[in-house]
mmCIF file of the C-alpha atoms, coordinates in Angstrom:
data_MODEL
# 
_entry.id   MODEL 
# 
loop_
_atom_site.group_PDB 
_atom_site.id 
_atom_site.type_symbol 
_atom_site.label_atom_id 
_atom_site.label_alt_id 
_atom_site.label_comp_id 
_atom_site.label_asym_id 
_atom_site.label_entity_id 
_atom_site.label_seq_id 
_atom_site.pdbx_PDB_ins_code 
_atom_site.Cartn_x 
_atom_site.Cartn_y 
_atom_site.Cartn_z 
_atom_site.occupancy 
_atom_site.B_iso_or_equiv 
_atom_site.pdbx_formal_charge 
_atom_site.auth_seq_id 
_atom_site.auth_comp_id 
_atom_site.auth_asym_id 
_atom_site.auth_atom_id 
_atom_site.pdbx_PDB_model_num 
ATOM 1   C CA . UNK A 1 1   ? 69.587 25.851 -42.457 1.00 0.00 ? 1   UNK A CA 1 
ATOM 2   C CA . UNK A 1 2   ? 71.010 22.268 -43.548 1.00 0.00 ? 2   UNK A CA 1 
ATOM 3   C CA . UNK A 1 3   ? 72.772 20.570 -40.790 1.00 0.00 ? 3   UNK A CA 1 
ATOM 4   C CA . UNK A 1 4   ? 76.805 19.940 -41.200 1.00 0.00 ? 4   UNK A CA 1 
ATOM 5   C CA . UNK A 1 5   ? 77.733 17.276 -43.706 1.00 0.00 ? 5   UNK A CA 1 
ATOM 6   C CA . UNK A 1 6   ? 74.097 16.933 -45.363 1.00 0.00 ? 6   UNK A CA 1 
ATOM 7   C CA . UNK A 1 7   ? 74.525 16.765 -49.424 1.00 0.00 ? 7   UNK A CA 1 
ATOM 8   C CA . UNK A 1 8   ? 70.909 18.515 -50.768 1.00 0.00 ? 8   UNK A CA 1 
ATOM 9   C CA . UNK A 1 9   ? 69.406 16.332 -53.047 1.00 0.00 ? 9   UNK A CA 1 
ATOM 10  C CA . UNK A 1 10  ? 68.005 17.922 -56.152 1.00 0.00 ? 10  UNK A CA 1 
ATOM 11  C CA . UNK A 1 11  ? 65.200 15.742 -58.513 1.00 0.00 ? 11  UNK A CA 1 
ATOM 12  C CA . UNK A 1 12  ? 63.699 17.128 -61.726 1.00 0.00 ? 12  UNK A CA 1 
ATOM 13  C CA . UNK A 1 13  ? 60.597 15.674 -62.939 1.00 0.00 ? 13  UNK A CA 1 
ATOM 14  C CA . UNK A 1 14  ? 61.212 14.570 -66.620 1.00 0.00 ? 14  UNK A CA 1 
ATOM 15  C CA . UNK A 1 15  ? 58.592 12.973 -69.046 1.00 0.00 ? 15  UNK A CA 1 
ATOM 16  C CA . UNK A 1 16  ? 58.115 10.374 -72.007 1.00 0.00 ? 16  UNK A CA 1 
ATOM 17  C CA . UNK A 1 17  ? 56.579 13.287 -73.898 1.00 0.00 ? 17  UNK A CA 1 
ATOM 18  C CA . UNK A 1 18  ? 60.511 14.731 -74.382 1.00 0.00 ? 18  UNK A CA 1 
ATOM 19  C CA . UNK A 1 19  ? 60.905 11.847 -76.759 1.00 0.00 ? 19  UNK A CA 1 
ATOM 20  C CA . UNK A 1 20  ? 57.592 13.220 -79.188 1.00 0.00 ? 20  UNK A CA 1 
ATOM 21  C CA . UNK A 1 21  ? 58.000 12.021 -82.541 1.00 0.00 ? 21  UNK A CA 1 
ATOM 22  C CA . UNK A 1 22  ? 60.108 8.795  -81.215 1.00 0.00 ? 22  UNK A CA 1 
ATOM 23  C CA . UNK A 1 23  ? 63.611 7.862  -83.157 1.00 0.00 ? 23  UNK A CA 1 
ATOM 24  C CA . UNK A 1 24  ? 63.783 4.276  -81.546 1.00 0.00 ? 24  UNK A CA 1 
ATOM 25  C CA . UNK A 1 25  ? 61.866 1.778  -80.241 1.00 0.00 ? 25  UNK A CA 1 
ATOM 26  C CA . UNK A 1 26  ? 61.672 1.212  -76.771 1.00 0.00 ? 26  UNK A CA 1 
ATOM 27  C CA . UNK A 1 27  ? 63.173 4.597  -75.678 1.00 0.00 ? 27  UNK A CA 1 
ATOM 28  C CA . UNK A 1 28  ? 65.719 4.299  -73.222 1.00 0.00 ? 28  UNK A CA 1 
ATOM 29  C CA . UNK A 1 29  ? 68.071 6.649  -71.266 1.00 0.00 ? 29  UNK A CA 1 
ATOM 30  C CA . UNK A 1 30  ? 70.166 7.151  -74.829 1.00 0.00 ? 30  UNK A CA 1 
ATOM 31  C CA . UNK A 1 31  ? 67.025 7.955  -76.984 1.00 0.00 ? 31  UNK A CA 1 
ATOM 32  C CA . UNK A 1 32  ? 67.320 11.214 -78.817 1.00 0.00 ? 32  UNK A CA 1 
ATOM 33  C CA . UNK A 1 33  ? 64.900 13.533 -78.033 1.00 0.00 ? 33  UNK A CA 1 
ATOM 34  C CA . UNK A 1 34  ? 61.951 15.363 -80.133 1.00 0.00 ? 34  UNK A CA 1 
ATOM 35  C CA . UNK A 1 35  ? 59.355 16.968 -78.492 1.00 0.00 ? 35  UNK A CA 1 
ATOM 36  C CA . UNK A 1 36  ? 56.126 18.041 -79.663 1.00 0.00 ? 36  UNK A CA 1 
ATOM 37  C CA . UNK A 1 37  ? 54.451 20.046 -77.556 1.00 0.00 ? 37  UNK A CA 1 
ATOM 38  C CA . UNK A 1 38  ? 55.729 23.493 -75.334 1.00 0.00 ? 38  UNK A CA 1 
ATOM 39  C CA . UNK A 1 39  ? 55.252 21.184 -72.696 1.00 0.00 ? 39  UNK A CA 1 
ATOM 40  C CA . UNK A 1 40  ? 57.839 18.632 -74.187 1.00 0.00 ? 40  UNK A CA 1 
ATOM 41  C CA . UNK A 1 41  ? 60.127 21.403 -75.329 1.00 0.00 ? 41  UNK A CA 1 
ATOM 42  C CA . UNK A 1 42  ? 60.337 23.024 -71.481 1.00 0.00 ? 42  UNK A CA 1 
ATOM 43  C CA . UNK A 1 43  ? 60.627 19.626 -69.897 1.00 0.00 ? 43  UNK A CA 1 
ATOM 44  C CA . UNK A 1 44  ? 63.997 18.936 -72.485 1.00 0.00 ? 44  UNK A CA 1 
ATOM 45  C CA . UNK A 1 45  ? 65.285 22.351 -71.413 1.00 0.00 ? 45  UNK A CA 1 
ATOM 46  C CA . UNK A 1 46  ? 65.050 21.172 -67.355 1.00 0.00 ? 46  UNK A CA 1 
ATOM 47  C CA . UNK A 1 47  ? 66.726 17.869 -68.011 1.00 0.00 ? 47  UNK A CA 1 
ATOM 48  C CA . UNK A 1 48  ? 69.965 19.089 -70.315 1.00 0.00 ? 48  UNK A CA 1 
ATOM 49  C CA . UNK A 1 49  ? 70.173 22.424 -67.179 1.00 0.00 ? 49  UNK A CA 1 
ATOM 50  C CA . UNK A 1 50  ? 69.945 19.426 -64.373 1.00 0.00 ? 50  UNK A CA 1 
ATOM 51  C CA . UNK A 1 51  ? 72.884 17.522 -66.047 1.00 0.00 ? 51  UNK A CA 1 
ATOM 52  C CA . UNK A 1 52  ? 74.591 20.736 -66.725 1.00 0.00 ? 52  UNK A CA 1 
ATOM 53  C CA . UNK A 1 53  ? 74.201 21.755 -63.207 1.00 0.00 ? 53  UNK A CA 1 
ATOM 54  C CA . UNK A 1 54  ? 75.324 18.161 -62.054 1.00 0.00 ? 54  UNK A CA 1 
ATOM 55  C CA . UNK A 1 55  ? 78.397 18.330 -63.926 1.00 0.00 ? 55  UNK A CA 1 
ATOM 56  C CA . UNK A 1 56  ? 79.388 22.183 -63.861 1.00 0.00 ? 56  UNK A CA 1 
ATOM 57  C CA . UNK A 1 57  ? 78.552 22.072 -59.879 1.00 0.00 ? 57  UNK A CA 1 
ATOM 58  C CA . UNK A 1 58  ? 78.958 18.864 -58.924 1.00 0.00 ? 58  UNK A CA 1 
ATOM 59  C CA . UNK A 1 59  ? 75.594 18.400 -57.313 1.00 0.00 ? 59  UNK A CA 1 
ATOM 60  C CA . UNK A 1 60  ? 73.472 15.769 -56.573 1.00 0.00 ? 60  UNK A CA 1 
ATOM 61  C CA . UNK A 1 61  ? 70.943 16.512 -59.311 1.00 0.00 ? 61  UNK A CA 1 
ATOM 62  C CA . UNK A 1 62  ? 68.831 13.546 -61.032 1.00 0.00 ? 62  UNK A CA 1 
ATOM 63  C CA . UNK A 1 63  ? 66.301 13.339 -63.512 1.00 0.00 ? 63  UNK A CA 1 
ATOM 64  C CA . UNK A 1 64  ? 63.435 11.275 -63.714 1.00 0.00 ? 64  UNK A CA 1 
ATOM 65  C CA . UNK A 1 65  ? 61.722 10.408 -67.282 1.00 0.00 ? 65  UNK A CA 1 
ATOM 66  C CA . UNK A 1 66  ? 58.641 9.516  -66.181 1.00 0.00 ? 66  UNK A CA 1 
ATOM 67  C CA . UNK A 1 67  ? 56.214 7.639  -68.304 1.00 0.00 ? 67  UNK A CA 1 
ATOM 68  C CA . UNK A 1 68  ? 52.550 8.179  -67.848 1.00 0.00 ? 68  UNK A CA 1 
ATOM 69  C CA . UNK A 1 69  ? 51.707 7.379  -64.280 1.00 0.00 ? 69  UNK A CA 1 
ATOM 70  C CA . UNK A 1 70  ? 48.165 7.159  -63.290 1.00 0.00 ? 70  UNK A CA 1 
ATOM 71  C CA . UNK A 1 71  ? 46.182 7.147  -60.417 1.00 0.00 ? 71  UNK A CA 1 
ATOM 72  C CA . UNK A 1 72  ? 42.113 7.928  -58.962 1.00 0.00 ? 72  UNK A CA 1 
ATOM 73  C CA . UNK A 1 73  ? 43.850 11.492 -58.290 1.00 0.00 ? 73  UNK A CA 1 
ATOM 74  C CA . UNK A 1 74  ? 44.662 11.951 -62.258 1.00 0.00 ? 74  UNK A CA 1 
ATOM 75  C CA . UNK A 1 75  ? 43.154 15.031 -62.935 1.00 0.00 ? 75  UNK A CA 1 
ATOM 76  C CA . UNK A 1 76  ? 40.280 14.463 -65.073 1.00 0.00 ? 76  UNK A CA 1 
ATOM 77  C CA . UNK A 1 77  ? 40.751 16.210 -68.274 1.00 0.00 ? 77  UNK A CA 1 
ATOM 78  C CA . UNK A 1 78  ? 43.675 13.668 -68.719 1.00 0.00 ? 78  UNK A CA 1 
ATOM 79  C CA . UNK A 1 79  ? 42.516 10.989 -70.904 1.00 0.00 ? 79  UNK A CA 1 
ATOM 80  C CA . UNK A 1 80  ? 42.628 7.335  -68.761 1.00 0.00 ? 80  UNK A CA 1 
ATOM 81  C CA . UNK A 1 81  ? 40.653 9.903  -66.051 1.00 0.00 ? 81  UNK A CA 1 
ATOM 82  C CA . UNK A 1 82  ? 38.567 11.259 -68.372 1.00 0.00 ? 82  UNK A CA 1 
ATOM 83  C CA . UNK A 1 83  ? 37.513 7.953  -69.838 1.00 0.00 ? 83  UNK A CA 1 
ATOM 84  C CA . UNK A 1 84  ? 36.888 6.213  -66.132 1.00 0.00 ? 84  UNK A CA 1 
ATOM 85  C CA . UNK A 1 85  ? 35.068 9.151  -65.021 1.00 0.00 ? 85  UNK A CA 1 
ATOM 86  C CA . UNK A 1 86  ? 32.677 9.333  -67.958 1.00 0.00 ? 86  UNK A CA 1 
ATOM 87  C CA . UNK A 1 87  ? 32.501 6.064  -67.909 1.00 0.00 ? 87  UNK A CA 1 
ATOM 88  C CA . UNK A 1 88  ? 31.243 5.329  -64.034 1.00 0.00 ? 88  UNK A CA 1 
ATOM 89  C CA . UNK A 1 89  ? 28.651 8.583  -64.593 1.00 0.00 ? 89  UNK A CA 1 
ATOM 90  C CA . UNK A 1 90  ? 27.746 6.785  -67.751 1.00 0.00 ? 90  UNK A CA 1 
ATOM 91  C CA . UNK A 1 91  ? 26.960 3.343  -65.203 1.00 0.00 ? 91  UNK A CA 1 
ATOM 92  C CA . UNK A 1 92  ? 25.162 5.446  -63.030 1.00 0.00 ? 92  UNK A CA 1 
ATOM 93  C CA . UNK A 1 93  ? 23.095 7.283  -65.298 1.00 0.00 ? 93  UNK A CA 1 
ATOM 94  C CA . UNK A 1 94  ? 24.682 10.609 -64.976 1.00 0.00 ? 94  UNK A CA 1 
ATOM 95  C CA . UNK A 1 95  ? 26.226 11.173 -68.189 1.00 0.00 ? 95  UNK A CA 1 
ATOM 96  C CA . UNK A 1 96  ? 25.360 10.272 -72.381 1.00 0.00 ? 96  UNK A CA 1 
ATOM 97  C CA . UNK A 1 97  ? 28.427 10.493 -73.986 1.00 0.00 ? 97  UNK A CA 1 
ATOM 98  C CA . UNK A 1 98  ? 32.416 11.156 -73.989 1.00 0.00 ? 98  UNK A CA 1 
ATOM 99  C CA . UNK A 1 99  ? 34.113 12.977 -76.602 1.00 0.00 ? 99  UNK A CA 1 
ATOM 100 C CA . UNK A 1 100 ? 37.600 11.430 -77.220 1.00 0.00 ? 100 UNK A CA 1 
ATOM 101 C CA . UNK A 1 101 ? 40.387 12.462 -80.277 1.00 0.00 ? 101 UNK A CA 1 
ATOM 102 C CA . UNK A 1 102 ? 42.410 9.631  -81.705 1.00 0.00 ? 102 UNK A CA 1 
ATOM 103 C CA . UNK A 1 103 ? 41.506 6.436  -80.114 1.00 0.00 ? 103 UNK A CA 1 
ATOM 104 C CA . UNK A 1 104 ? 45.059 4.985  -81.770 1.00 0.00 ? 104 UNK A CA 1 
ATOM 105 C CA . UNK A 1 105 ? 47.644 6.385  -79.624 1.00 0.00 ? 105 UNK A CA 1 
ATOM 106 C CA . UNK A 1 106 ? 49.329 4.169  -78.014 1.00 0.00 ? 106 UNK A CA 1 
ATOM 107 C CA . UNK A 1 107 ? 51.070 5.051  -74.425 1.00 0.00 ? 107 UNK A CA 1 
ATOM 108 C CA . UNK A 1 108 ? 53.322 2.918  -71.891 1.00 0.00 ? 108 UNK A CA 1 
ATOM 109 C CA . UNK A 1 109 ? 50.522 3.613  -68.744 1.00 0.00 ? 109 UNK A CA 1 
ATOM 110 C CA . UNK A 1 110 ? 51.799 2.662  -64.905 1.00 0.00 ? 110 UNK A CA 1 
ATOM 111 C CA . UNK A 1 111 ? 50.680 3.184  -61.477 1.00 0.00 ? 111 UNK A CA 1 
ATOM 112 C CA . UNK A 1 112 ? 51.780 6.841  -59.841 1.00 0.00 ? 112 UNK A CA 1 
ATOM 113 C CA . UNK A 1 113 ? 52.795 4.865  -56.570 1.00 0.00 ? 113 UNK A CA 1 
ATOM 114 C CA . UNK A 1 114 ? 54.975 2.380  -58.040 1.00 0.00 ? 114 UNK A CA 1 
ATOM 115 C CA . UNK A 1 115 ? 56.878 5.479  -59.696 1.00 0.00 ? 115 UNK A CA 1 
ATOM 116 C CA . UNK A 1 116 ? 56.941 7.526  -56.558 1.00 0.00 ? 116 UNK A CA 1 
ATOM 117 C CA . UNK A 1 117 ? 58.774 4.385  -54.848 1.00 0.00 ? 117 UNK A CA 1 
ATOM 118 C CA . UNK A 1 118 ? 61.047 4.580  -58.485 1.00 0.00 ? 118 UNK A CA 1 
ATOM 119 C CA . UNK A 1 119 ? 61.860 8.758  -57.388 1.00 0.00 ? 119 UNK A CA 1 
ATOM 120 C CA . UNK A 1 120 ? 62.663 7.433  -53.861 1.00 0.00 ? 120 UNK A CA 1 
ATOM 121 C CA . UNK A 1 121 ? 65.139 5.190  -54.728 1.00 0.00 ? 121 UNK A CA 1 
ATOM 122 C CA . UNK A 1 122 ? 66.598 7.009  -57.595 1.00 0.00 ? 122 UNK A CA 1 
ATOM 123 C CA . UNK A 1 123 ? 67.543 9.957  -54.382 1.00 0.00 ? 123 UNK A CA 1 
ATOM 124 C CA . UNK A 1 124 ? 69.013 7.301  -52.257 1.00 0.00 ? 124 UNK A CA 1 
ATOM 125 C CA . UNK A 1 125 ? 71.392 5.498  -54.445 1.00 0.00 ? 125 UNK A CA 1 
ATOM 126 C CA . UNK A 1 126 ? 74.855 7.071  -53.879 1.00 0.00 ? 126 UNK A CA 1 
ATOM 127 C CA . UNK A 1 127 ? 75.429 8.224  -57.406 1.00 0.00 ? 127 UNK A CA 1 
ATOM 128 C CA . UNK A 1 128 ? 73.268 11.187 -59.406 1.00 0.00 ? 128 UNK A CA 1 
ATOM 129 C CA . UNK A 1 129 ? 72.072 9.740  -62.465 1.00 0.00 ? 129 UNK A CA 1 
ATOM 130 C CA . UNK A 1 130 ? 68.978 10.024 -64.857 1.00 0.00 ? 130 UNK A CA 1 
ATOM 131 C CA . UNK A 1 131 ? 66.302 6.772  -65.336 1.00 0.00 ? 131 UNK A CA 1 
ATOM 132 C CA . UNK A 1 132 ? 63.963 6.332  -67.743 1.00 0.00 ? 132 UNK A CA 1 
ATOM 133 C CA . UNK A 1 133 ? 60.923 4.805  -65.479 1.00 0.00 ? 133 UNK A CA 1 
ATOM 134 C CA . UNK A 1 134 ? 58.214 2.656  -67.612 1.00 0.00 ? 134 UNK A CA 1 
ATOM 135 C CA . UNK A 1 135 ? 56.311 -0.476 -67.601 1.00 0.00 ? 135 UNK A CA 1 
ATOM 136 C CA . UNK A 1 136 ? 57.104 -1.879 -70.764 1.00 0.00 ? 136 UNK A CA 1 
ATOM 137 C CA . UNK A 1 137 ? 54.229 -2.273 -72.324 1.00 0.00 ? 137 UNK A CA 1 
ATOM 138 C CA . UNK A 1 138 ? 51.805 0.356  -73.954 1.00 0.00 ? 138 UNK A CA 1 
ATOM 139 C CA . UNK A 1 139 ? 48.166 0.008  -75.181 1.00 0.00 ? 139 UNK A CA 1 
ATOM 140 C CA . UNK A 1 140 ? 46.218 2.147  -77.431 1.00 0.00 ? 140 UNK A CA 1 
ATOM 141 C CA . UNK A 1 141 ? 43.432 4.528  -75.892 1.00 0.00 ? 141 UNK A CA 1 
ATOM 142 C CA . UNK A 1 142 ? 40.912 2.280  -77.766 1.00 0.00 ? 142 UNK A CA 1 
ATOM 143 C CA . UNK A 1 143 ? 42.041 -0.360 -75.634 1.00 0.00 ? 143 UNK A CA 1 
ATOM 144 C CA . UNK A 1 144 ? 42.071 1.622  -72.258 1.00 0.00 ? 144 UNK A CA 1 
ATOM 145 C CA . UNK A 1 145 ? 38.665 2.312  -73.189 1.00 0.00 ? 145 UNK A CA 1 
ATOM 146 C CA . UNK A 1 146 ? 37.594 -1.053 -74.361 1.00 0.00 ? 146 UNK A CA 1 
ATOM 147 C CA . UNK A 1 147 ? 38.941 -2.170 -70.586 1.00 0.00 ? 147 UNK A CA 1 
ATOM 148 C CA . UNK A 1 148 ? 37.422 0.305  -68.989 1.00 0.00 ? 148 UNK A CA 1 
ATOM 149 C CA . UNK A 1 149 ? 33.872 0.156  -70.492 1.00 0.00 ? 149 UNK A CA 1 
ATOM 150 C CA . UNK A 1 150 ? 34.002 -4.319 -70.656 1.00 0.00 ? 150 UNK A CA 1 
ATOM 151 C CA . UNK A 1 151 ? 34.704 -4.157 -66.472 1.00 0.00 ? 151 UNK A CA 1 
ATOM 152 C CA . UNK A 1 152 ? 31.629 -1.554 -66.144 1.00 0.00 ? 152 UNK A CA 1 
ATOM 153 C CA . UNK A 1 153 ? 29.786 -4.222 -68.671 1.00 0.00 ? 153 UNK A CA 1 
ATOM 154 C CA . UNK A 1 154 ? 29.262 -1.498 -70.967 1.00 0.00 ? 154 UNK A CA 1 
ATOM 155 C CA . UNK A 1 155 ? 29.766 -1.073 -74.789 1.00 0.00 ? 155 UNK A CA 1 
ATOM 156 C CA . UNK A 1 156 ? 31.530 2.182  -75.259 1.00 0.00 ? 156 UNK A CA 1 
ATOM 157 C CA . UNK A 1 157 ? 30.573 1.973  -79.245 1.00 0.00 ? 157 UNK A CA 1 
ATOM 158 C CA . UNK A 1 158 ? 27.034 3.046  -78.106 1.00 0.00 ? 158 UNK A CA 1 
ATOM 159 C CA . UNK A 1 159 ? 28.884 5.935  -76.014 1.00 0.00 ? 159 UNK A CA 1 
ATOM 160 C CA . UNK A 1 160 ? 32.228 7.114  -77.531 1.00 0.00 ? 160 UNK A CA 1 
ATOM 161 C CA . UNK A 1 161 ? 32.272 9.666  -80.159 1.00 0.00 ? 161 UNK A CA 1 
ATOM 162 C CA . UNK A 1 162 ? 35.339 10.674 -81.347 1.00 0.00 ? 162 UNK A CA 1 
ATOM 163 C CA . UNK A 1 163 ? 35.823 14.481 -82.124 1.00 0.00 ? 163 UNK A CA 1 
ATOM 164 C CA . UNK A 1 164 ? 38.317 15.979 -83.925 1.00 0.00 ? 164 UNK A CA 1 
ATOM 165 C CA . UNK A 1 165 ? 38.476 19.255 -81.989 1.00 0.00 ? 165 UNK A CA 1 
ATOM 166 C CA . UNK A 1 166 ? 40.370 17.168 -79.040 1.00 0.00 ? 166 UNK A CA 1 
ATOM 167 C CA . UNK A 1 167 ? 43.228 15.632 -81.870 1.00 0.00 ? 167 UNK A CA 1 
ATOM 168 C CA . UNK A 1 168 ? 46.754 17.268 -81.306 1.00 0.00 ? 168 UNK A CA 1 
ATOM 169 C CA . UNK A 1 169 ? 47.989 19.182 -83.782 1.00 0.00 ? 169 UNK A CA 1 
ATOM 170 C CA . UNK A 1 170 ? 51.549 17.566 -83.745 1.00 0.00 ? 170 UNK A CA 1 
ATOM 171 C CA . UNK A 1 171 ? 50.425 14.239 -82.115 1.00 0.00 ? 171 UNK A CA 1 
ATOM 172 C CA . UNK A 1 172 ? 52.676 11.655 -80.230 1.00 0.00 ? 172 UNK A CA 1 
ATOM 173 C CA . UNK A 1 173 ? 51.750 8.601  -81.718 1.00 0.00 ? 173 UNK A CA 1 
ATOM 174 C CA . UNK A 1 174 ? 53.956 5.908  -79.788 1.00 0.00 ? 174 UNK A CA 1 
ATOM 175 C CA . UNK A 1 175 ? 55.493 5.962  -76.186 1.00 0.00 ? 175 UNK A CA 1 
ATOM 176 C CA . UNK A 1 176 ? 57.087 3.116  -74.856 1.00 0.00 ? 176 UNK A CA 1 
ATOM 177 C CA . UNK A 1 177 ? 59.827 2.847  -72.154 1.00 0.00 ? 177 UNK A CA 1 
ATOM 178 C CA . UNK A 1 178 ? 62.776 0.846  -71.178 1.00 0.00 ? 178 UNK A CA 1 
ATOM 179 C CA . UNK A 1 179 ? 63.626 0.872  -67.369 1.00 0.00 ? 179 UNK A CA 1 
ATOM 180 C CA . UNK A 1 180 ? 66.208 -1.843 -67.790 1.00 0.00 ? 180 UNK A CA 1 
ATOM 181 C CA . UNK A 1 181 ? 68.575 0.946  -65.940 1.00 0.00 ? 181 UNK A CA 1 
ATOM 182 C CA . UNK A 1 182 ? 66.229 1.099  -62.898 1.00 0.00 ? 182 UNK A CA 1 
ATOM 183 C CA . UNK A 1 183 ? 66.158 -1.957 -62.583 1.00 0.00 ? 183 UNK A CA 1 
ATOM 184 C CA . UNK A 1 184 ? 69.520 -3.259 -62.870 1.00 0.00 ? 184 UNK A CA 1 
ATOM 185 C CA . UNK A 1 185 ? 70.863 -0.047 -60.865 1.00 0.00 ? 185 UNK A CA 1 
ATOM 186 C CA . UNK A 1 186 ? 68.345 0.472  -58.163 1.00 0.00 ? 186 UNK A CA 1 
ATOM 187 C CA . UNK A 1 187 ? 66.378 -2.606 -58.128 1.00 0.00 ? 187 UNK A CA 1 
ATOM 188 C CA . UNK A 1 188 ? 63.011 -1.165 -59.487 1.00 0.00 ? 188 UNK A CA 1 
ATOM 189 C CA . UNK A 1 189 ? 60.002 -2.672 -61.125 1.00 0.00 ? 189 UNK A CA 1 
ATOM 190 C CA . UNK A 1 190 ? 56.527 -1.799 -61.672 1.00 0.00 ? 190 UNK A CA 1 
ATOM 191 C CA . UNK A 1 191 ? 53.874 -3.816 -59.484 1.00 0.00 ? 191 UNK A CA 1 
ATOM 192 C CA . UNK A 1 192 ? 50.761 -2.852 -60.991 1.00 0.00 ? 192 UNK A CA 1 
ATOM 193 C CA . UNK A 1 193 ? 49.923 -4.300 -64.416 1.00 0.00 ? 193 UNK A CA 1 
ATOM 194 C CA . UNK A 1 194 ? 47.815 -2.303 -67.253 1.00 0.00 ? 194 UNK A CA 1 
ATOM 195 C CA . UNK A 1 195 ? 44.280 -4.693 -65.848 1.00 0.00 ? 195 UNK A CA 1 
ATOM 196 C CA . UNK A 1 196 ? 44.851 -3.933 -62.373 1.00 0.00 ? 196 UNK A CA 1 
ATOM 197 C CA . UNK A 1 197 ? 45.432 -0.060 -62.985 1.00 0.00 ? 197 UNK A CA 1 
ATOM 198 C CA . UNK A 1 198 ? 42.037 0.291  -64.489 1.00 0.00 ? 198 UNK A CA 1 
ATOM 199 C CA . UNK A 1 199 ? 40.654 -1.786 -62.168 1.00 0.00 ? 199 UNK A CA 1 
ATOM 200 C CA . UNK A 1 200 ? 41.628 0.637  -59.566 1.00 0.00 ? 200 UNK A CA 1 
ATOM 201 C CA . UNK A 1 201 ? 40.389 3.436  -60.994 1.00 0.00 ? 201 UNK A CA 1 
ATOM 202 C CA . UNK A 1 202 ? 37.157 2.576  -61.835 1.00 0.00 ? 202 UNK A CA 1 
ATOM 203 C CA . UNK A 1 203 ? 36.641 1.062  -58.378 1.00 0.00 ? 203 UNK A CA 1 
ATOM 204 C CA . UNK A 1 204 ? 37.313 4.933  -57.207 1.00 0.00 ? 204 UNK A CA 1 
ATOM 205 C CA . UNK A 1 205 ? 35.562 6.792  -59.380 1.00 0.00 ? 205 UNK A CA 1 
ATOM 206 C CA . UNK A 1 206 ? 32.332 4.083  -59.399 1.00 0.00 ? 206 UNK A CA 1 
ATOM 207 C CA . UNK A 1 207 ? 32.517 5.526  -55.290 1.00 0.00 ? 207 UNK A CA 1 
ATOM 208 C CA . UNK A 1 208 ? 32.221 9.149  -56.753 1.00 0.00 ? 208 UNK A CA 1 
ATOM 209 C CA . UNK A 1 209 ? 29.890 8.602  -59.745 1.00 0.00 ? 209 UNK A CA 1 
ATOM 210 C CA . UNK A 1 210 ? 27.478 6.323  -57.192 1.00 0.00 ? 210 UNK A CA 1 
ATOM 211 C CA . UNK A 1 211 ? 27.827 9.339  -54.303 1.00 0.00 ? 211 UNK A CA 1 
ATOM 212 C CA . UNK A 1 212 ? 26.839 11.838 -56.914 1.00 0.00 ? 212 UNK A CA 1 
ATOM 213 C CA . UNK A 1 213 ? 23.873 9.815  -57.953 1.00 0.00 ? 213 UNK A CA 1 
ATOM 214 C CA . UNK A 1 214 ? 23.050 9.654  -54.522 1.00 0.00 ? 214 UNK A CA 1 
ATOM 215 C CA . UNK A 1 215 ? 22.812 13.792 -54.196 1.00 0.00 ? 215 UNK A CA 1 
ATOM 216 C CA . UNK A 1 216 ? 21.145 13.984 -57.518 1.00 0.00 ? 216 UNK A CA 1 
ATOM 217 C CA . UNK A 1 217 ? 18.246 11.761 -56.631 1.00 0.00 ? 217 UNK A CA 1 
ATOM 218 C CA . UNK A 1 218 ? 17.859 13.482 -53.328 1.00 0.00 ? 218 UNK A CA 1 
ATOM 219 C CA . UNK A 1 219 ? 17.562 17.072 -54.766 1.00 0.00 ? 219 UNK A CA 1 
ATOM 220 C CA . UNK A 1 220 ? 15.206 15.846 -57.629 1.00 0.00 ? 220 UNK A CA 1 
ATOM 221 C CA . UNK A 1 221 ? 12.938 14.015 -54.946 1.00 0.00 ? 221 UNK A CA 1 
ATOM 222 C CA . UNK A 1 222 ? 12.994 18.010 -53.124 1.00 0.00 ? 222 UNK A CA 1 
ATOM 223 C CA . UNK A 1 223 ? 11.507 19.422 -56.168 1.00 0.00 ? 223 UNK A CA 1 
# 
């Protein structure tokens, strides 16, 4: 049971992909929405029944719309992972090639701690509100690559082949948030810049690609 006097707090995971096929420029709390994907259609039907609960109910209900946050625990069939994974096997001989779709989407990428720390505070300020959380800046996944492969000391030319089986068939070409709220109203900024972020997860997955070269050496030299 809740003890006496404790207001539940209720946060709903939002996401840049609501916005789809973007009507402005950075997008911001007041951005219409226009999803392109079931994924993007469910998450817009979770944020309009949060603020309907907040106001029909008067609960403490928030949402978060989260820009892409990335991490070494992205799931690899998400692209950054995707790319550092391939990329690492690639240093360590374990891997030819990695089939990407279209290199020229460009996405507002951030650090999944930083917005963890934006969640937090969004459930302790005294008011229930909705935030867009971004970084400000977006890249292309040409240049994501192009980071990834140039700190590996790699050309991903001789690597990358782009297939068109992995293109979406209503494709978000531009996301790029303003978190000018968050940080006027609960003091929040990214800490992690674009460089650093790949940085990181390389480093991690260079640990994993080198530990599974390891294994793979030692059951060939069993044969």
């Amino acid at each position: 049971m809740m003890a006496k006097g404790k207001r539940p707090k209720f946060y709903q995971a939002g996401s840049s992909e609501m916005f789809g096929r973007v009507q402005q420029v950075p997008q911001n709390e007041q951005t219409p929405f226009y999803p392109r994907s079931p994924y993007g259609c469910a998450k817009v039907y979770s944020h309009w029944q949060t603020i309907n609960y907040r106001e029909a109910y008067e609960l403490f209900a928030c949402n978060g719309i989260l820009f892409n946050h990335e991490s070494p625990r992205r799931g690899q069939t998400f692209v950054t992972r995707k790319i550092t994974r391939a990329a690492t096997r690639i240093k360590k001989g374990l891997q030819d090639k990695l089939y990407l779709g279209n290199l020229e989407a460009r996405r507002d990428w951030g650090y999944a701690p930083d917005y963890v720390e934006a969640i937090w505070l969004i459930l302790q300020h005294d008011k229930p509100d909705d935030y867009v959380i971004a970084t400000g800046e977006n890249y292309t996944v040409r240049e994501f690559l192009e980071e990834v492969f140039a700190y590996l000391d790699l050309d991903w030319n001789k690597y990358v082949v782009v297939d068109k089986r992995y293109f979406r068939p209503a494709e978000v070409d531009l996301l790029l948030g303003d978190s000018a709220k968050a940080k006027k109203i609960l003091g929040w900024e990214p800490k992690v810049k674009f460089k650093e972020l790949v940085k990181i997860m390389v480093d991690s997955d260079l640990q994993l690609a080198g530990e599974e070269r390891i294994v793979k050496d030692h059951n060939e030299k069993k044969m």
